[in-house]
C-alpha positions as semicolon CSV with decimal commas, in nm:
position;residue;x (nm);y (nm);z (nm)
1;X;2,566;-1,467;1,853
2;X;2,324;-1,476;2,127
3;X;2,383;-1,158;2,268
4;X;2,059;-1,039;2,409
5;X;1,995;-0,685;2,479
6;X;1,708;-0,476;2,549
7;X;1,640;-0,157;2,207
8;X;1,386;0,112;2,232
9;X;1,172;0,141;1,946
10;X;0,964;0,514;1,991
11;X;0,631;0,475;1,890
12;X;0,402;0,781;1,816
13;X;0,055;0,767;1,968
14;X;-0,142;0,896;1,664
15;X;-0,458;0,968;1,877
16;X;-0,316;1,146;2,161
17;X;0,035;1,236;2,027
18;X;0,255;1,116;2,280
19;X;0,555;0,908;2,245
20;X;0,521;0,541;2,377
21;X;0,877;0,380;2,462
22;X;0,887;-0,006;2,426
23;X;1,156;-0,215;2,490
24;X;1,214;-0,543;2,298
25;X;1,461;-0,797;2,314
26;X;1,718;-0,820;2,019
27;X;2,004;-1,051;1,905
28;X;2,317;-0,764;1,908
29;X;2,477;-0,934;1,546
30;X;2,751;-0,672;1,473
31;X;2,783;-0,278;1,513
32;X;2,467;-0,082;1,503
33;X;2,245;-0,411;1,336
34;X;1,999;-0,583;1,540
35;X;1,776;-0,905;1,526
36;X;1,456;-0,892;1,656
37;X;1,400;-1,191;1,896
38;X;1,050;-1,054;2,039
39;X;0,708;-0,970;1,954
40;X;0,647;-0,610;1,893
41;X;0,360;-0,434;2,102
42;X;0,339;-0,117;1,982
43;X;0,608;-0,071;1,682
44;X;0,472;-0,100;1,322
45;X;0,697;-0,214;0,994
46;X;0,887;-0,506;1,193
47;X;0,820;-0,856;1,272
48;X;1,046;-1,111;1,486
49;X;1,380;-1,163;1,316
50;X;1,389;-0,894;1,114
51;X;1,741;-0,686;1,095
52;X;1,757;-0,350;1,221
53;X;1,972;-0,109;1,267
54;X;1,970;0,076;1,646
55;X;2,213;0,344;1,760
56;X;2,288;0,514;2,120
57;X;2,074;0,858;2,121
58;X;2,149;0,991;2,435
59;X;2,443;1,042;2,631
60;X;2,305;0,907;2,975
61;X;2,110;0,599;2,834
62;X;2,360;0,326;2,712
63;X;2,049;0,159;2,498
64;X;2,067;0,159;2,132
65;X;1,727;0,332;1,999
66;X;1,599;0,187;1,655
67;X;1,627;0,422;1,321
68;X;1,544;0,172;1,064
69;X;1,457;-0,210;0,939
70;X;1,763;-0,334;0,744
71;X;1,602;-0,660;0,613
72;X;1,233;-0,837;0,644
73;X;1,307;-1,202;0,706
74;X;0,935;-1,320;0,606
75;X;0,774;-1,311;0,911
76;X;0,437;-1,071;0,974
77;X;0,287;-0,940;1,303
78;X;-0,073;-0,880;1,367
79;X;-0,226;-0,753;1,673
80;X;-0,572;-0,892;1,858
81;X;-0,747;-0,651;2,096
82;X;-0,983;-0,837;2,278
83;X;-1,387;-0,698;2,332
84;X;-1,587;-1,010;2,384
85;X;-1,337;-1,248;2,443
86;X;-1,127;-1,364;2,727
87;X;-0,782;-1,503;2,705
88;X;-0,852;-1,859;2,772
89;X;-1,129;-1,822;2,520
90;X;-0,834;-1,691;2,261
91;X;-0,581;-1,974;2,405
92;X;-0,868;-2,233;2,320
93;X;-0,936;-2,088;1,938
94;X;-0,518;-2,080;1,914
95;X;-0,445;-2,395;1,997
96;X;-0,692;-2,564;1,799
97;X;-0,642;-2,332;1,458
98;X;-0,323;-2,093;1,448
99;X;-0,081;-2,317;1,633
100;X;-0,136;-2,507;1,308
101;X;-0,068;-2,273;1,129
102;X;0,310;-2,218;1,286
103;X;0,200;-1,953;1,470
104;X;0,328;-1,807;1,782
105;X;0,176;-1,545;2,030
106;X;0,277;-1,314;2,331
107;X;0,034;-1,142;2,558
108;X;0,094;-0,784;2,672
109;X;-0,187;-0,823;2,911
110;X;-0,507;-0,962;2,909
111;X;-0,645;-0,753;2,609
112;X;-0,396;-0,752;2,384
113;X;-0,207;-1,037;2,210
114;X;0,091;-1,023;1,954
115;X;0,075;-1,332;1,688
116;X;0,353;-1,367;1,459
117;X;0,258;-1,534;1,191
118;X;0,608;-1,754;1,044
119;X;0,749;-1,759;0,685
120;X;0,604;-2,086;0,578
121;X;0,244;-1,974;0,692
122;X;-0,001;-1,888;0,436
123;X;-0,162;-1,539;0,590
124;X;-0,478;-1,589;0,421
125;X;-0,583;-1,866;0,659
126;X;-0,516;-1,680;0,957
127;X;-0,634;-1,387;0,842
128;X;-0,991;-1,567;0,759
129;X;-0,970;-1,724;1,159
130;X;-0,910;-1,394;1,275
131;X;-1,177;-1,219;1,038
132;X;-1,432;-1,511;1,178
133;X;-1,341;-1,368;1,522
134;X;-1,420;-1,007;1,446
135;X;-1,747;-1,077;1,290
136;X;-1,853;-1,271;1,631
137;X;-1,743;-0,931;1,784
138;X;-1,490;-1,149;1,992
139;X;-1,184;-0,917;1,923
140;X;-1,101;-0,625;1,646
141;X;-0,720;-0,675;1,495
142;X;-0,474;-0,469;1,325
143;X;-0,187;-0,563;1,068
144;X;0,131;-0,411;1,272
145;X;0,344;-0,578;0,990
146;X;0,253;-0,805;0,704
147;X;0,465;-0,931;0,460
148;X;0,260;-0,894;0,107
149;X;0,501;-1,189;-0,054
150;X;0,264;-1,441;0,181
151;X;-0,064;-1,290;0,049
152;X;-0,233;-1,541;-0,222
């Protein structure tokens, strides 16, 4: 079962409209449904291992395009834009407080960071490290995807 393939998830700018195509890495697991085995940049609504379902849109691109999330498997995604910060001052403050946490991150460049935040985590605590961040004015963050069964 470790077929991995590349989907495109189509995300909709909201400030300028446009249509940005990224490109994740899945787990094919049988017909149209998908695993997620990455960290989503740009997609909202689905976290790493989640089930999806994908299908081919176009004739002349043999990709399967994502329609919908089939089933949440516990883990949330939040995104970190950095404005005062620099990445080794983020790999510092991760290492010593959400790598305890059983988090994991991936960097789309040097401003913006993926965590996913695992099943057995309690959000709440890395929620508070990454509120303590924004109100040093080291980085502004978004929920892309949290699961509101892990919220005390």
């Amino acid at each position: 079962m470790n077929n991995l393939i590349k989907v495109v998830f189509e995300v909709k700018d909201e400030e300028t409209g446009e249509i940005i195509i990224e490109t994740p890495w899945a787990i094919h697991k049988e017909y149209d449904v998908y695993i997620l085995d990455d960290h989503p940049f740009f997609a909202y609504g689905i976290s790493y291992k989640d089930e999806f379902e994908a299908i081919k849109k176009y004739p002349d691109d043999e990709r399967p395009y994502f329609t919908k999330v089939l089933k949440k498997n516990g883990h949330s995604t939040i995104r970190l834009f950095f404005k005062n910060c620099t990445k080794e001052d983020y790999i510092d403050i991760f290492d010593k407080k959400l790598k305890a946490l059983s988090c994991t991150n991936e960097f789309y460049n040097s401003k913006l960071v993926c965590i996913d935040i695992a099943d057995s985590t309690k959000i709440n605590s890395v929620i508070q490290i990454l509120y303590d961040g924004f109100e040093k004015e080291l980085w502004e963050y978004e929920y892309a995807d949290v699961d509101a069964s892990l919220v005390d």
